[in-house]
Structures are given as structure tokens and as C-alpha cells.
N, C-alpha and C positions, 0 to 999 in steps of 0.2 A: 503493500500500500504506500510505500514512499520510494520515488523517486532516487536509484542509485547510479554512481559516479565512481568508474574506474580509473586511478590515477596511478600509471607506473611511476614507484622511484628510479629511476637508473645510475647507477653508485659508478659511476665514469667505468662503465664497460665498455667493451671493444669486440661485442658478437653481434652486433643488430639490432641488438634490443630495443634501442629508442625508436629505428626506423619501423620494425615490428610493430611494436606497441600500439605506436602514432595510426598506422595504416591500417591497423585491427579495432580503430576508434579510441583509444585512451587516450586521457589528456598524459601528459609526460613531463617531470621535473626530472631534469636532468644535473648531475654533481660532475663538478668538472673534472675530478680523479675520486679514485676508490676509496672513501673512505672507512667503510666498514658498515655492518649490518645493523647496530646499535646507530649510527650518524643516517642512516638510510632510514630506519622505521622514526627519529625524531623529526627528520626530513617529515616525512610523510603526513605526524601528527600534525604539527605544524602546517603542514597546507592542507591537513581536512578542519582546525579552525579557523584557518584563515577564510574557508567557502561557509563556514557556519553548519557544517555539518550535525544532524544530530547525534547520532550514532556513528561511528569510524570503524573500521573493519580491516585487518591484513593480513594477509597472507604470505608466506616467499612463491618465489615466482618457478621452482620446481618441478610443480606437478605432484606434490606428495598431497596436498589438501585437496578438495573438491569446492570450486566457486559454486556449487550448486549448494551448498550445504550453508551459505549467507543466513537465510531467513532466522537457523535456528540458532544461530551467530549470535544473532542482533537480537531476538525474541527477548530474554530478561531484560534487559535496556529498554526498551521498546515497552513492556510490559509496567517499567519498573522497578523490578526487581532484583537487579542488579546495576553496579557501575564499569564493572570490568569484570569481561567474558572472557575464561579461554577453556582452548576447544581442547578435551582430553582423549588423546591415541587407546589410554590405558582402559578407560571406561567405554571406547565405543570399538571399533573394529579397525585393528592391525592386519593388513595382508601382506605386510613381510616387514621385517625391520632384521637387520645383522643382529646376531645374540650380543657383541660386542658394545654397540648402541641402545641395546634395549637396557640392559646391566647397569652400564652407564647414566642413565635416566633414570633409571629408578632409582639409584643410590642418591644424585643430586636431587631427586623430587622430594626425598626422604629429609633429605639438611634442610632444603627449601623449606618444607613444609613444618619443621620444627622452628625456624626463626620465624616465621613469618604467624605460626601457632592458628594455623587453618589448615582444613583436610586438604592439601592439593593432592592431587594425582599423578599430573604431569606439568612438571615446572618450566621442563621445555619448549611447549610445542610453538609449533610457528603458525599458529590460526587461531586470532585474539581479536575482543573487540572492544569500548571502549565506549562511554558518556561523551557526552559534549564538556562536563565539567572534569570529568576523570581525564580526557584529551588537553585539555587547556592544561591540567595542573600535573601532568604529567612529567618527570624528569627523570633521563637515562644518561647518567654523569660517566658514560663510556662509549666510546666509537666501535670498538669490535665486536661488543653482543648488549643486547639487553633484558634477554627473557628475567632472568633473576630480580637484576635492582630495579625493573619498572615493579614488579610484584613486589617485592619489598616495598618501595616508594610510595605505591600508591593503595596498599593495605595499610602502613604506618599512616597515611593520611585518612583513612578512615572510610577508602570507597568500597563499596561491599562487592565481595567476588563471589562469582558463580562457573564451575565447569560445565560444559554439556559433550556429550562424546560426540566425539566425530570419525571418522572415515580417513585411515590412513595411507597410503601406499608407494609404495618402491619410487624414487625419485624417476623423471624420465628426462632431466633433461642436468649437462652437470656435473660437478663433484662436489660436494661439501667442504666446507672451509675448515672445519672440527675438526681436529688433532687435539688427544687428549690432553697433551704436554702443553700444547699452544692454549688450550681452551682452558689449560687452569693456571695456568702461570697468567692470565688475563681476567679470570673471572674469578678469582678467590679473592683477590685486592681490591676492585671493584667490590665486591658484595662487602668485604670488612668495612672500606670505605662509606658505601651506605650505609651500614648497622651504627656506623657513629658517625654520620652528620648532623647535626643539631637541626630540631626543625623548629 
């Protein structure tokens, strides 16, 4: 019942992607070099309040999520009932994930879910949606990822989360930027950092 708006970030790639995007109808903001997936979805936030969006929705651009799977995205917001959605692999239906990743996820969903002292499930995923006030006041104080300290962030601020499961599957397009070594030597300092910023 409301009027939705595809806007690719493009984090200064060098595969087509803007030219794609643009010719497949999406509006396009484009970053003049790569600067990471946390600097890419703050991107984004940022120009779905700048259009007044009510609800905000992302996905990466993969192929692991289902755009079809929007509505139920957006449903608690929409509803009210929540301020910040995201969409859990764990509770809805995996059709393949590496044992290595899955392990991986679940142990950080487990830390996640104890700082942050809410049942999450999957602290990972990358299909989240977002208020118009939880998008405004949103802060991801790191350019390489942000799944962690936006949920930290904006739990500590009091917005109410909700999971709905969703529909996972085998990337089709890609390699993943995730190296365990790389992903925690960047996201452990990051989350310390949030867990003591003064609000």
C-alpha cells in the first residue's frame, strides 16, 4: 500500500553496477572509491531520510535475500510495532550456508545477543529495516561493517527490535569480503568502542 523506491549504493565498484542498476530503473548514489559496507549502508540511511522515507529497507546486492520478501520486512514498522527489523536466516529457511559460516554466526549472534540483552537470533544478516526515527538517529561509527554496532546503537537508544524469518540462499553473484581474521580484528574494537560511548 505504499509507494516503494529502489536506490542502489555503489561503494566505487568497477563491475557495472551503477550502469546496471540505473538501466534496470534504480535511482543510484554513487561513492567515489570503496569505502566499505558499514560507509555504504550509512550512505544509504542517509539518502532514505533525506527523500522522507517512512520505512527504509536493505538488502546487499548478492542474491542471498529475496526482494520479494519486502512486505514482511517492513510489516512491524508499518504496523507499529517495531523500530528496527531484521530478517532472521536462523528462524526462517536456510538453503545452504558453509558449516564454517553458519558456526561463525551463531557464536557472534550468541555475544551479540548477551550485550545487547535481547533474544536475537541472527546478529548478522544482511536484510534489515528501519523507522523513519530509528533511520535518522541511526549511527554506524565504522566503515567496514555495521550489522553489530547499528544493533547495539540503536537498542541502547531504546528503538524496539523485532526478527521475522526470512529466506536465505547460496550467494549468486561475488565473493564475500568476510575473512574471519579480517572480520574480527575490525569488528571487536568497533563493538568495545560502542559498548563505551557515552550517550
Amino acid at each position: 500500500g505504499h509507494h516503494v523506491k529502489c536506490v542502489v549504493v555503489d561503494d566505487g565498484s568497477t563491475d557495472g553496477t551503477a550502469a546496471r542498476a540505473c538501466a534496470a530503473g534504480a535511482d543510484v548514489v554513487s561513492l567515489p572509491r570503496a569505502h566499505g559496507l558499514g560507509a555504504a549502508v550509512r550512505t544509504g540511511l542517509q539518502e532514505a531520510v533525506r527523500r522522507n522515507a517512512i520505512a527504509v529497507a536493505f538488502c546487499d546486492a548478492d542474491g542471498e535475500y529475496l526482494p520479494e520478501e519486502l512486505p514482511k520486512m517492513v510489516a512491524p514498522i508499518l504496523d507499529g510495532r517495531a523500530d528496527y527489523v531484521a530478517g532472521s536466516r536462523f528462524s526462517g529457511d536456510i538453503r545452504r550456508m558453509l558449516p564454517h559460516r553458519r558456526i561463525g554466526n551463531i557464536l557472534l549472534t550468541r555475544a551479540l545477543a548477551f550485550m545487547a540483552r535481547e533474544p536475537i537470533t541472527d546478529g548478522q544478516s544482511g536484510y534489515r529495516a528501519l523507522s523513519a526515527d530509528a533511520a535518522r538517529a541511526a549511527e554506524i561509527i565504522h566503515d567496514f561493517n555495521y550489522a553489530q554496532v547499528l544493533t547495539l546503537d540503536l537498542i541502547d537508544k531504546g528503538f524496539r527490535y523485532e526478527e521475522v524469518p526470512i529466506t536465505y540462499r547460496w550467494r549468486q553473484e561475488g565473493r564475500s569480503f568476510v575473512r574471519p581474521g579480517r572480520y574480527l580484528r575490525n569488528v571487536v574494537p568497533a563493538v568495545h568502542r560502542e559498548l563505551n560511548t557515552p550517550r
